[in-house]
PDB file of N, CA, C and O in Angstrom:
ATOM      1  N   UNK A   1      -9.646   7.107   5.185  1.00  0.00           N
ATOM      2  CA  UNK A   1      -8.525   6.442   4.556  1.00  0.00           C
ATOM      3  C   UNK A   1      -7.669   7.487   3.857  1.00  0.00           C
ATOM      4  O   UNK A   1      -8.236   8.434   3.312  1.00  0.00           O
ATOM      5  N   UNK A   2      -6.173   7.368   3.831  1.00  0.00           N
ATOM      6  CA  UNK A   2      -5.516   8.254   3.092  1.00  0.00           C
ATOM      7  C   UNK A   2      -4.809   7.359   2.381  1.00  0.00           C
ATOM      8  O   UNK A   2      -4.439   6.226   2.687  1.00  0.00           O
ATOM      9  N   UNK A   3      -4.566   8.383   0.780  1.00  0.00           N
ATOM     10  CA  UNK A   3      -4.096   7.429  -0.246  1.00  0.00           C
ATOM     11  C   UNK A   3      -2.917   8.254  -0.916  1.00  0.00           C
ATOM     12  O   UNK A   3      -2.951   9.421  -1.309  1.00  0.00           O
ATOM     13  N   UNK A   4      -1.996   7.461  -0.943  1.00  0.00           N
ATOM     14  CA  UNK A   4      -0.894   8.378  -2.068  1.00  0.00           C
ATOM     15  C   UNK A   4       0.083   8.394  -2.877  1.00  0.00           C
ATOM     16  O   UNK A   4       0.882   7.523  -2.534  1.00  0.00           O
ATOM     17  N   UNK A   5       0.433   8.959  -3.803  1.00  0.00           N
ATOM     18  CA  UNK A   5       1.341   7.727  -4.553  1.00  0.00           C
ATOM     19  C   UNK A   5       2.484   8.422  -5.063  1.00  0.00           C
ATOM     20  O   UNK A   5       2.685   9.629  -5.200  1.00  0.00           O
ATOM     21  N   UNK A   6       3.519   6.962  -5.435  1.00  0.00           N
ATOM     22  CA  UNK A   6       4.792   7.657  -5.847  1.00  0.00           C
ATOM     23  C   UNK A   6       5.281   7.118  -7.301  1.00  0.00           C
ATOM     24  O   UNK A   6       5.142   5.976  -7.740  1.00  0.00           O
ATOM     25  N   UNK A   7       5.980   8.403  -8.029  1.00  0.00           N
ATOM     26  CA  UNK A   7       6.794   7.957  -9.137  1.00  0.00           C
ATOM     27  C   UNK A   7       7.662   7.980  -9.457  1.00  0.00           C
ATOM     28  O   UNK A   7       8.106   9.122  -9.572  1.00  0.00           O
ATOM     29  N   UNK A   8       8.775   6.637  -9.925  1.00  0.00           N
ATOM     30  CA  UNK A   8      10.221   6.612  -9.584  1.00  0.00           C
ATOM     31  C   UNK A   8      10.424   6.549 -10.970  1.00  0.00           C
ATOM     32  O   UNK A   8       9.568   5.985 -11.651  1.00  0.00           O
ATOM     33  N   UNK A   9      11.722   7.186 -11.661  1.00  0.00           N
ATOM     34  CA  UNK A   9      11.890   6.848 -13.074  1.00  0.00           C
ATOM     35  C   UNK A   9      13.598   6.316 -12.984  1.00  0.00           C
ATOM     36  O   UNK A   9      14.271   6.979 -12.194  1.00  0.00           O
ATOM     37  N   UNK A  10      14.145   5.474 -13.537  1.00  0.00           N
ATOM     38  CA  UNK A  10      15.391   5.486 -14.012  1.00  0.00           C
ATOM     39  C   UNK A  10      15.745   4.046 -14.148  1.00  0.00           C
ATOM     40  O   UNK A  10      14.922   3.283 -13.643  1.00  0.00           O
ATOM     41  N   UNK A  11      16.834   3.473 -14.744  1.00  0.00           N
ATOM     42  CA  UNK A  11      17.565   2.535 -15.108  1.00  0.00           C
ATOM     43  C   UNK A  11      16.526   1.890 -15.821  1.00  0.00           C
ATOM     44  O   UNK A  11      16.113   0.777 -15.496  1.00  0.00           O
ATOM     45  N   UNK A  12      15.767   3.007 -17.473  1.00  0.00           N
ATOM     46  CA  UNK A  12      15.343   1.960 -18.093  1.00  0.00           C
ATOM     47  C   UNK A  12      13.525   1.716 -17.549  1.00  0.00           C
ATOM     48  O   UNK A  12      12.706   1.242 -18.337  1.00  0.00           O
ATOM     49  N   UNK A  13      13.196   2.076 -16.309  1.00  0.00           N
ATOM     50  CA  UNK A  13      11.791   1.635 -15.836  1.00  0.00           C
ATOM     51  C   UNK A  13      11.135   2.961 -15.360  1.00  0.00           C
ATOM     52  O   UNK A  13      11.724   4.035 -15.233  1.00  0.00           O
ATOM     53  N   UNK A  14       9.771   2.703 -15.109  1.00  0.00           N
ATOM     54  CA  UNK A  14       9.308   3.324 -14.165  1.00  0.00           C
ATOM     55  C   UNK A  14       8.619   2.401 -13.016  1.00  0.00           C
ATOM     56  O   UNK A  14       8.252   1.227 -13.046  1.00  0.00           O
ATOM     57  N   UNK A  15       8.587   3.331 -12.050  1.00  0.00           N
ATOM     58  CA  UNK A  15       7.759   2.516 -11.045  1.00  0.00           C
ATOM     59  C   UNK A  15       6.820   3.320  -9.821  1.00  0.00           C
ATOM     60  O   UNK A  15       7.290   4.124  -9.016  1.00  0.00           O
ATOM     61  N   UNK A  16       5.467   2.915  -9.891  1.00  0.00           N
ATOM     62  CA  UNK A  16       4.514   3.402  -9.544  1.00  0.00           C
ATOM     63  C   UNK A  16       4.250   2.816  -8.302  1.00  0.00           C
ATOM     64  O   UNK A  16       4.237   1.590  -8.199  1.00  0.00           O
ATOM     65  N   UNK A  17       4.019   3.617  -7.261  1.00  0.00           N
ATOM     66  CA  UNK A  17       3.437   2.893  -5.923  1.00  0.00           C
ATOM     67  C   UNK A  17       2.217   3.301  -5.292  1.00  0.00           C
ATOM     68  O   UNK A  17       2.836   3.993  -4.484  1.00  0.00           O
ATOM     69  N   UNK A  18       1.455   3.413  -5.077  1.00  0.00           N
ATOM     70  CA  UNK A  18       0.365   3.717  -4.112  1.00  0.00           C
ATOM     71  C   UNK A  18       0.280   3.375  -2.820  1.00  0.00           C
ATOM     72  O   UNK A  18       0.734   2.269  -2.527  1.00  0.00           O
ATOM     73  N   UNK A  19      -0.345   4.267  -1.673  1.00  0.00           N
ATOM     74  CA  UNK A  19      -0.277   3.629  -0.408  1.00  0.00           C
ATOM     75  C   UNK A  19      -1.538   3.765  -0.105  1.00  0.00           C
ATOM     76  O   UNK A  19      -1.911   4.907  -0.376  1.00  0.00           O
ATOM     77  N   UNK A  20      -2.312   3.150   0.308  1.00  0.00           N
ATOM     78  CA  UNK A  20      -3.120   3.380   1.258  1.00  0.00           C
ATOM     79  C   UNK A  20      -3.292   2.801   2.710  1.00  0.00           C
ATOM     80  O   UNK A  20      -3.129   1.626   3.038  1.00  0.00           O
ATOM     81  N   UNK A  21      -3.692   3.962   3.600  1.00  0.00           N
ATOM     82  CA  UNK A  21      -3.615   4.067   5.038  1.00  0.00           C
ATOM     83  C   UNK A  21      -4.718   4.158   5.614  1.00  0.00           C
ATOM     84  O   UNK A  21      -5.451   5.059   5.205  1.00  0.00           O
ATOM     85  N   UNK A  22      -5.285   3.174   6.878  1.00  0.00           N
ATOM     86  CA  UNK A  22      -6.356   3.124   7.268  1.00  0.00           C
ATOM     87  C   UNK A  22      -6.705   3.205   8.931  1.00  0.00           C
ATOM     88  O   UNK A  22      -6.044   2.356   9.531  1.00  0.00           O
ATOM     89  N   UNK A  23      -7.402   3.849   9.650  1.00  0.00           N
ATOM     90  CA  UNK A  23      -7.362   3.670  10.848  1.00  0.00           C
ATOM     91  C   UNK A  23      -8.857   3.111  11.571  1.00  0.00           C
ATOM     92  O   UNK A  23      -9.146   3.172  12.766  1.00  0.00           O
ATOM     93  N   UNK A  24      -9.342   2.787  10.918  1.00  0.00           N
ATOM     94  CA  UNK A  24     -11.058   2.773  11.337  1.00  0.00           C
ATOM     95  C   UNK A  24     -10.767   1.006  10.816  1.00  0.00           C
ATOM     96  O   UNK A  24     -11.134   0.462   9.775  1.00  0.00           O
ATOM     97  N   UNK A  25     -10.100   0.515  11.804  1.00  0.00           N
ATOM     98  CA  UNK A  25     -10.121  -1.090  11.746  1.00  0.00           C
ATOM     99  C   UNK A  25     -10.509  -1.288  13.193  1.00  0.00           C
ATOM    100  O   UNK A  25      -9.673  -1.725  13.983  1.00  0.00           O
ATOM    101  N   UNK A  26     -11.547  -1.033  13.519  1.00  0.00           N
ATOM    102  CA  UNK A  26     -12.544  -1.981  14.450  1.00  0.00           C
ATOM    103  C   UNK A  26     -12.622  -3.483  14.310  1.00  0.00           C
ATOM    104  O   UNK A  26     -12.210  -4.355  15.074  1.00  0.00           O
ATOM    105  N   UNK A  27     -13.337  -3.590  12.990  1.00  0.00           N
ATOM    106  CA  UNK A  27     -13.549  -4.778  12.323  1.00  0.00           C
ATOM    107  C   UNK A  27     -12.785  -5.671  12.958  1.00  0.00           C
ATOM    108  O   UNK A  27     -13.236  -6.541  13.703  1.00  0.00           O
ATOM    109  N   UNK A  28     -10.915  -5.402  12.548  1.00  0.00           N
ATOM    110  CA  UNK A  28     -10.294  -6.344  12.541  1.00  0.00           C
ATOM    111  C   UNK A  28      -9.635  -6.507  14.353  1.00  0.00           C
ATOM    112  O   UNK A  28      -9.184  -7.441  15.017  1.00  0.00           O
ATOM    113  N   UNK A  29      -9.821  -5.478  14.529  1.00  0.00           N
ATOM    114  CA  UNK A  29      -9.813  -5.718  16.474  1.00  0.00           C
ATOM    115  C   UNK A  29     -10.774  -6.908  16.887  1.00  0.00           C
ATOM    116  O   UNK A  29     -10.448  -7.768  17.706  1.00  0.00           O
ATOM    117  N   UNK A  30     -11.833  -6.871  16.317  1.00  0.00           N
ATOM    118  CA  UNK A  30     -12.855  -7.983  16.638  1.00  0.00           C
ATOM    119  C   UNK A  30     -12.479  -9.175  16.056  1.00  0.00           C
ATOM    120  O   UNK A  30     -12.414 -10.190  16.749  1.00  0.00           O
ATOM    121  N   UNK A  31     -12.165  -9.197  14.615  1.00  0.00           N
ATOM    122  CA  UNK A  31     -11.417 -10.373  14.536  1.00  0.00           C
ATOM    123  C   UNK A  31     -10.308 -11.100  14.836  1.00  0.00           C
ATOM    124  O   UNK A  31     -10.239 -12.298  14.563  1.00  0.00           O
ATOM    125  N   UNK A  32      -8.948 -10.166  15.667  1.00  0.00           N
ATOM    126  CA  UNK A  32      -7.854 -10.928  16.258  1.00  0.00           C
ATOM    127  C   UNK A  32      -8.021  -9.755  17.787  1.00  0.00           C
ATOM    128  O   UNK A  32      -7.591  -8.606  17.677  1.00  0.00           O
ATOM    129  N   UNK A  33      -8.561 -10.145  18.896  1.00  0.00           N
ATOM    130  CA  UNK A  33      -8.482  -9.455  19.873  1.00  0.00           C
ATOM    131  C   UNK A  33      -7.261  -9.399  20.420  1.00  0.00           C
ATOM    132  O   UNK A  33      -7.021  -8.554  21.282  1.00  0.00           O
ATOM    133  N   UNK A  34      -6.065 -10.526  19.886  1.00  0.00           N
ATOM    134  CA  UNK A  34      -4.589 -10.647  20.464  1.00  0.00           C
ATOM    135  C   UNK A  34      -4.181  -9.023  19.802  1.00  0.00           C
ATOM    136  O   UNK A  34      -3.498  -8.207  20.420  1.00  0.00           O
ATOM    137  N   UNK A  35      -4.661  -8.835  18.678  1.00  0.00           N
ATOM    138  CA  UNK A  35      -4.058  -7.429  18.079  1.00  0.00           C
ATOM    139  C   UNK A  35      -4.577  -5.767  19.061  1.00  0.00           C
ATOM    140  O   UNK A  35      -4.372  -4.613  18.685  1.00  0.00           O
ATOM    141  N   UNK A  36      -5.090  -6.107  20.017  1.00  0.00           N
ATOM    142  CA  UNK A  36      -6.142  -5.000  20.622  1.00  0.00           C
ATOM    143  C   UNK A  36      -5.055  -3.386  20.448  1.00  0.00           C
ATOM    144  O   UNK A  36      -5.553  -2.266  20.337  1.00  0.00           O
ATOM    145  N   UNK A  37      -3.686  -3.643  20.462  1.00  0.00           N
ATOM    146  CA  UNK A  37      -3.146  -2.430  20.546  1.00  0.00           C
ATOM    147  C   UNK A  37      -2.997  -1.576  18.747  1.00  0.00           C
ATOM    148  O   UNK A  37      -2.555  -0.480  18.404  1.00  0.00           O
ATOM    149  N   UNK A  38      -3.607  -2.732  17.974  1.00  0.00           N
ATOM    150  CA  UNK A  38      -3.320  -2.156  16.895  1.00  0.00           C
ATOM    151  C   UNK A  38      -3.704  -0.932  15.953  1.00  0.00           C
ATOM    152  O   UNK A  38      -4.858  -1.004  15.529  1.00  0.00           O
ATOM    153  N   UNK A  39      -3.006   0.129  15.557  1.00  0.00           N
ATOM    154  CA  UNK A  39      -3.811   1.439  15.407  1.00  0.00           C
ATOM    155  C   UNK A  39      -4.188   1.486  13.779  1.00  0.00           C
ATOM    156  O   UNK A  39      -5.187   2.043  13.322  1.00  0.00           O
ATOM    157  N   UNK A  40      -3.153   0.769  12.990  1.00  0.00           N
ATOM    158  CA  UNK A  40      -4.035   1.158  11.453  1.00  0.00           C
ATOM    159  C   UNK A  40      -3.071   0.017  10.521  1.00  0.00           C
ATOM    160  O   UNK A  40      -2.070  -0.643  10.798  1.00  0.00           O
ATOM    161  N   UNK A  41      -3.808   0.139   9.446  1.00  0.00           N
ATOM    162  CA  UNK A  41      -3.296  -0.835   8.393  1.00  0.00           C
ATOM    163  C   UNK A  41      -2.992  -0.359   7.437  1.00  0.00           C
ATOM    164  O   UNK A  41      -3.682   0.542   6.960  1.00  0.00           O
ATOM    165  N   UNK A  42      -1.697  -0.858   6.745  1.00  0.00           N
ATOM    166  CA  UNK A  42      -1.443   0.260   5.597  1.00  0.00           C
ATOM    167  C   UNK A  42      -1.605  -1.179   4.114  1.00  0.00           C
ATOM    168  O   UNK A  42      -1.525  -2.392   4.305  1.00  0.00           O
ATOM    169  N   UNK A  43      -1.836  -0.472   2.763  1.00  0.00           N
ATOM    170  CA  UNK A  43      -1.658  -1.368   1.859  1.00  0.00           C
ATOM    171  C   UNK A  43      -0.585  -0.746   0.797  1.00  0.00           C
ATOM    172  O   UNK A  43      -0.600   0.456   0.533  1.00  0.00           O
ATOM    173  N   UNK A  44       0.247  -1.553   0.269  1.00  0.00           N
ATOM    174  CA  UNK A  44       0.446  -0.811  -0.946  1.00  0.00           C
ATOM    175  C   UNK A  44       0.770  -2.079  -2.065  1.00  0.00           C
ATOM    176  O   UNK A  44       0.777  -3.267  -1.745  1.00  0.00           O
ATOM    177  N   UNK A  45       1.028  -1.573  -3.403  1.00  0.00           N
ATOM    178  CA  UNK A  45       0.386  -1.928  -4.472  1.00  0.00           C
ATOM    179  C   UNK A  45       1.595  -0.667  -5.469  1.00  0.00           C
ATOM    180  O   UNK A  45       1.524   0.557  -5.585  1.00  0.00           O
ATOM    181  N   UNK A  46       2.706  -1.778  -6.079  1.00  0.00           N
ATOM    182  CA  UNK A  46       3.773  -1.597  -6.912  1.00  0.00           C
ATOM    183  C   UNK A  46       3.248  -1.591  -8.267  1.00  0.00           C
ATOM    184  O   UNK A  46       2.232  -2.263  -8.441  1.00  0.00           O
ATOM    185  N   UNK A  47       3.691  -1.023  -9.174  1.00  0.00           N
ATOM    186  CA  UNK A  47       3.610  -1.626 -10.609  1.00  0.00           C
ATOM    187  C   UNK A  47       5.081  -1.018 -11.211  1.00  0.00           C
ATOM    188  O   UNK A  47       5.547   0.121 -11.163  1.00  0.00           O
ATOM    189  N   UNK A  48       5.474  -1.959 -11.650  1.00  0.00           N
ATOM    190  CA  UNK A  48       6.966  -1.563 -12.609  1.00  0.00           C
ATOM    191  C   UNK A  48       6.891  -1.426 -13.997  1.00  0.00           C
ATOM    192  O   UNK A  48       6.801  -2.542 -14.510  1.00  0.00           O
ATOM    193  N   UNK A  49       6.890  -0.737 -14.624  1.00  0.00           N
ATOM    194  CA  UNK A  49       6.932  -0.973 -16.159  1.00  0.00           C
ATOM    195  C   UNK A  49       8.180  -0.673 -16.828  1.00  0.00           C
ATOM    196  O   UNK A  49       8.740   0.416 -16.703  1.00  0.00           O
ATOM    197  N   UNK A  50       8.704  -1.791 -17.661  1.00  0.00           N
ATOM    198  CA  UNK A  50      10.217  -1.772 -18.223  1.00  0.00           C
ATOM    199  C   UNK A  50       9.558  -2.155 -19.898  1.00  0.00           C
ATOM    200  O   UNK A  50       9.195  -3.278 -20.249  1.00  0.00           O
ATOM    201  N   UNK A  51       9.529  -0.762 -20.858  1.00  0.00           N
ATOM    202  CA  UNK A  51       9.547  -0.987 -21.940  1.00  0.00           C
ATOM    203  C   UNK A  51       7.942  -1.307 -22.144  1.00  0.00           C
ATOM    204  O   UNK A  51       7.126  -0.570 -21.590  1.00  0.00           O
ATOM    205  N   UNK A  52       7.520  -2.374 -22.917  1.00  0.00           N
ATOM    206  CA  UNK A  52       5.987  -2.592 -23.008  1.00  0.00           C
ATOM    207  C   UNK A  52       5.661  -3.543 -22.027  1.00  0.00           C
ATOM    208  O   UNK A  52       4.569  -4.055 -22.271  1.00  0.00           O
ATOM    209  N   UNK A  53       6.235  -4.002 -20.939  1.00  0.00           N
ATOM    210  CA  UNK A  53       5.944  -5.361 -19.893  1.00  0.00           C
ATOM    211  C   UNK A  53       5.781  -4.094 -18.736  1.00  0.00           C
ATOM    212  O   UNK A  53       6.501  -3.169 -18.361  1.00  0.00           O
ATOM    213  N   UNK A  54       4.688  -4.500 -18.463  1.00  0.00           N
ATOM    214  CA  UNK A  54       4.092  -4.488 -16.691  1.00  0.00           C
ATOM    215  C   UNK A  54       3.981  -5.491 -16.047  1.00  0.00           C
ATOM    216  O   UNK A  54       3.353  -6.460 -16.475  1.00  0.00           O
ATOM    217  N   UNK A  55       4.613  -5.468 -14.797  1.00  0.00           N
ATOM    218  CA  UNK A  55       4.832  -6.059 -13.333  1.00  0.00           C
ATOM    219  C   UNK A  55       4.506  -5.469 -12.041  1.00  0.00           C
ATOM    220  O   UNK A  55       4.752  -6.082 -11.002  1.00  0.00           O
TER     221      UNK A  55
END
């Protein structure tokens, strides 16, 4: 799995992203065989923070 992340600053916020990237989805070949050409799955996962509020 590869993981990596980004940090954006301006208008007031920041904002944090992470990615992670996966290619060892067998698993899910077995669970939708319509997907058979599929090579990897990516996730990511935002957080914004404006002031003391996280989103």
């Amino acid at each position: 799995m590869s993981r990596t992340e980004s940090v954006d600053k301006g208008h007031g916020r920041i904002e944090v992203r992470q990615y992670r990237l996966s290619t060892d989805i067998d698993w899910l070949r077995e669970l939708h065989p319509e997907w058979k050409n599929l090579g990897s799955i990516v996730a990511i996962d935002s957080e914004r923070l404006i002031g003391d509020t996280t989103t």
